[in-house]
C-alpha positions in Angstrom: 0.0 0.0 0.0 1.1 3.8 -0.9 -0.3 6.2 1.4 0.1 9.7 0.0 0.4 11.7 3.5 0.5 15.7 4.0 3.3 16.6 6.3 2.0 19.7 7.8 3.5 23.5 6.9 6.7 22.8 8.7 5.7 22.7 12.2 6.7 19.1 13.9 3.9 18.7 15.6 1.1 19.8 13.0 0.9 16.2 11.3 -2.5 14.9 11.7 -2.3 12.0 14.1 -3.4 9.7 10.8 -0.2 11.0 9.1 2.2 10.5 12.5 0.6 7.1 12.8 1.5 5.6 8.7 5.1 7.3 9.5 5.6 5.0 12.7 4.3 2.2 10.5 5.8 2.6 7.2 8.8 0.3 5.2 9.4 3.0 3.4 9.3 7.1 3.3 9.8 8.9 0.2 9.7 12.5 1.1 10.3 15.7 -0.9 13.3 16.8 1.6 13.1 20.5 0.2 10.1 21.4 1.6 9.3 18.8 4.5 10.4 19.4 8.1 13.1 16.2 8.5 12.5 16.5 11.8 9.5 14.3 11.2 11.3 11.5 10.2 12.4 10.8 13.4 8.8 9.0 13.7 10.1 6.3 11.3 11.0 3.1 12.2 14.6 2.2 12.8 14.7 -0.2 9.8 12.6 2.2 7.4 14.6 2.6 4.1 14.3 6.7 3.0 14.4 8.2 0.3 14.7 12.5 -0.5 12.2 12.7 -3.8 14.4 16.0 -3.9 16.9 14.0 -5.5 14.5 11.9 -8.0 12.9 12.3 -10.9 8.6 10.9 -11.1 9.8 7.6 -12.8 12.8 6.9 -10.0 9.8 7.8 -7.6 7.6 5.3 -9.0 10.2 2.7 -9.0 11.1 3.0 -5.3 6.8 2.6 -4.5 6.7 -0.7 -7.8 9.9 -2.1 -5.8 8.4 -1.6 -2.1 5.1 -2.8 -3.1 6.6 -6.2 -4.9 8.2 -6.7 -1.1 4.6 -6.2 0.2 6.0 -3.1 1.9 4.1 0.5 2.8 5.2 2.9 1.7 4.4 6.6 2.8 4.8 9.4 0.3 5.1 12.7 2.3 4.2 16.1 0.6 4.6 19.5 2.6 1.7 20.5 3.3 -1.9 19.5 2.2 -0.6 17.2 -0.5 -3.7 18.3 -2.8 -2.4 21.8 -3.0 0.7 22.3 -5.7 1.8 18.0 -4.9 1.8 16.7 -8.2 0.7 13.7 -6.9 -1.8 13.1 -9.3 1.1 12.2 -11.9 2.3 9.8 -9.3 -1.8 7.9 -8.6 -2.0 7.4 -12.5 1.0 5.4 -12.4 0.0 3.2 -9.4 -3.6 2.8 -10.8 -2.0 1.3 -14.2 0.2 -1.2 -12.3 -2.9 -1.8 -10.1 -0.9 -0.9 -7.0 -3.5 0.5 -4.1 -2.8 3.7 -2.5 -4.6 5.8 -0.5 -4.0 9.8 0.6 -4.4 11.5 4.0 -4.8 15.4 4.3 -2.8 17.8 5.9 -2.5 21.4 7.4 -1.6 23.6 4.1 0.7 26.5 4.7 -1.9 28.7 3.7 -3.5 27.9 7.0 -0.4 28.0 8.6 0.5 31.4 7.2 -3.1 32.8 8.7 -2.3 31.4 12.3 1.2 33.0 12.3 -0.3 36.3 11.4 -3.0 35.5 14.1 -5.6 36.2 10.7 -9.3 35.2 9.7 -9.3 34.9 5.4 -13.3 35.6 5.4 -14.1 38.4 7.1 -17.5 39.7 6.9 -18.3 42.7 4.8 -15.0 42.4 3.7 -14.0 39.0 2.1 -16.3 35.9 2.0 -13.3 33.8 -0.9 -9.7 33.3 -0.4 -8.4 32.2 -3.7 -4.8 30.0 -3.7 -2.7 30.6 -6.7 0.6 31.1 -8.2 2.5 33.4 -10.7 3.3 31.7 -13.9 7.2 31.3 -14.0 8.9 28.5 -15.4 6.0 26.3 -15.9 2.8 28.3 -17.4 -0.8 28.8 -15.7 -4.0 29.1 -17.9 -5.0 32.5 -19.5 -8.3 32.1 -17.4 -5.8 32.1 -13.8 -3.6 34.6 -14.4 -2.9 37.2 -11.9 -4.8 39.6 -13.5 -7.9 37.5 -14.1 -8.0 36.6 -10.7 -7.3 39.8 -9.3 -11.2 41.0 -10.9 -12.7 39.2 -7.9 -11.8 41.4 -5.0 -11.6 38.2 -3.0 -8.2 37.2 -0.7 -5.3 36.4 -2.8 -2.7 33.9 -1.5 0.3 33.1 -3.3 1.9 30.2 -3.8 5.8 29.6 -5.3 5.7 33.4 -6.4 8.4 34.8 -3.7 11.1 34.9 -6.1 9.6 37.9 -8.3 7.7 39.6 -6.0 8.5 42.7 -7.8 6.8 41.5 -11.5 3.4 40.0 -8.9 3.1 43.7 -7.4 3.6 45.5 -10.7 1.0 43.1 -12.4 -1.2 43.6 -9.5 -1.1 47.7 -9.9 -1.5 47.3 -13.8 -4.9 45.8 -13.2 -6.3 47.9 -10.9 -5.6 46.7 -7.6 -4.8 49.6 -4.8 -1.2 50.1 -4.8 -1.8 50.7 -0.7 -3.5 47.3 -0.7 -2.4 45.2 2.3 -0.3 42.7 1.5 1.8 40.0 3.8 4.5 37.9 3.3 4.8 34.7 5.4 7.9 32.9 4.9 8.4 29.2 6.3 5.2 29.7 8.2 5.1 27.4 11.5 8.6 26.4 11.6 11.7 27.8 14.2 12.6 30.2 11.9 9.2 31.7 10.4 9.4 35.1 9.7 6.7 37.3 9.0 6.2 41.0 7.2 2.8 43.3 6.8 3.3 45.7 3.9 1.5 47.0 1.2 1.3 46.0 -2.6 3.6 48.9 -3.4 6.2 47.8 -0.8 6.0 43.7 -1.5 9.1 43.7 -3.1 11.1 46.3 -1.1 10.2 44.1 2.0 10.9 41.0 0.3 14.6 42.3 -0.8 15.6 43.7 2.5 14.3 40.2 4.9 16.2 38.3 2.1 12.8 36.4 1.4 13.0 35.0 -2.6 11.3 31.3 -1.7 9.8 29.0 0.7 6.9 32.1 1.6 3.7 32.5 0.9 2.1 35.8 -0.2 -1.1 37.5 0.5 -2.9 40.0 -0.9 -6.1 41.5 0.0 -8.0 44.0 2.6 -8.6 41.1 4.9 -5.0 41.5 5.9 -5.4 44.6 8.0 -7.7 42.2 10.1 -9.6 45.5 10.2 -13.0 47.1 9.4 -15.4 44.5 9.1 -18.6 43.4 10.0 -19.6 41.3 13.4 -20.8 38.0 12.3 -24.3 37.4 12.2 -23.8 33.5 13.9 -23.1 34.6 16.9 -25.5 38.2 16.8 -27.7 38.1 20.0 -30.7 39.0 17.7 -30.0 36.4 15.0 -31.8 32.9 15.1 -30.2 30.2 13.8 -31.2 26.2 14.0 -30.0 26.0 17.1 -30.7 29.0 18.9 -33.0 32.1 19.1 -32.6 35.7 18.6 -33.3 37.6 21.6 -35.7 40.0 19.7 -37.4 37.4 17.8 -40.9 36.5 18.5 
């Protein structure tokens, strides 16, 4: 068995106790060392073989899971974070489905969320943003016309940014050619929930400034969006005396 398993945004301790639990049992860990606290591995077994995917290419992946599973080992695959989220681990299922090997995937704490608890933050505030929408810049590898920063941008809604830290300068000056505020507030969370996270409120015309002078260009994240300022919004209506909900009554309601 191949259990895909989401390591958590760096944090030791912010593995689901599912994830902590197929560590302690696995033959075999393949883990993408550039992004994945190794810390955690000291939940393996003493005779679990390890592998850094940082190393490997999808077919030497594949090989190491084909091999394990002809030994009728498990095999954990850990991915930073919520392994859904920027994992290409859908390349990796199609080849286990055609060589009918069974696998199966447990969720973990994204760094998006981890990002919003280091800057003690709520995404959907009320009367100011109800969608947080997670993205990246195209670079390297392309995103479609439909997702691009300034298509996205149209929607007012929170912005989080994903493996865009290295330009922050081109993400702010797209941002401003679109129409966004160049005072919009902006944050920068790099390495959220590990020893060394740092953290940096600005605005969209200062991204990159504060970017260059922390000496942030990777492993952050990048928000965008009036919800940032944690300020001006609306109480919620859940928890209004004088709103009745399915399990309690408004005050003022007859």
């Amino acid at each position: 068995m191949v259990h895909f398993v989401g390591a958590g945004p760096g944090a030791e301790d912010l593995i689901t106790i599912r994830g902590k639990r197929l560590l302690e049992e696995a033959d075999v860990i393949i883990y993408a060392g550039s992004l994945v606290n190794p810390g955690l591995l000291k939940y393996a077994k003493k005779d679990c073989e390890i592998h850094d995917s940082a190393r490997l290419d999808l077919n030497e992946v594949f090989e190491i899971m084909k091999k394990a599973h002809g030994y009728k080992k498990d095999v954990v695959r850990l991915h930073t974070g919520d392994p859904s989220i920027y994992g290409a681990i859908r390349e990796q299922m199609d080849l286990l489905i055609k060589d009918k090997i069974p696998f199966d995937s447990t969720p973990g704490v994204s760094s998006f969320c981890g990002a919003a608890a280091a800057l003690q933050m709520e995404y959907t505030l009320p009367g100011i943003s109800q969608s947080v929408i997670i993205t990246r810049m195209d670079g390297r590898t392309p995103v479609p016309e439909s997702e691009s920063v300034e298509a996205l941008s149209s929607h007012g809604a929170t912005m989080v940014f994903f493996l865009s830290a290295g330009d922050t300068k081109t993400l702010s000056e797209r941002l401003i050619n679109t129409g966004v505020r160049r005072d919009m507030p902006c944050a920068i969370v790099y390495k959220a929930t590990w020893d060394d996270e740092e953290k940096y409120i600005c605005s969209l015309d200062t991204l990159a400034e504060t970017a260059e002078k922390h000496g942030i260009s990777k492993t952050a994240l990048i928000i965008v969006g009036e919800a940032v300022s944690q300020s001006g919004y609306e109480l919620s209506k859940l928890y209004s005396p004088d709103f009745t909900t399915g399990f309690r009554k408004g005050k003022n309601d007859a």
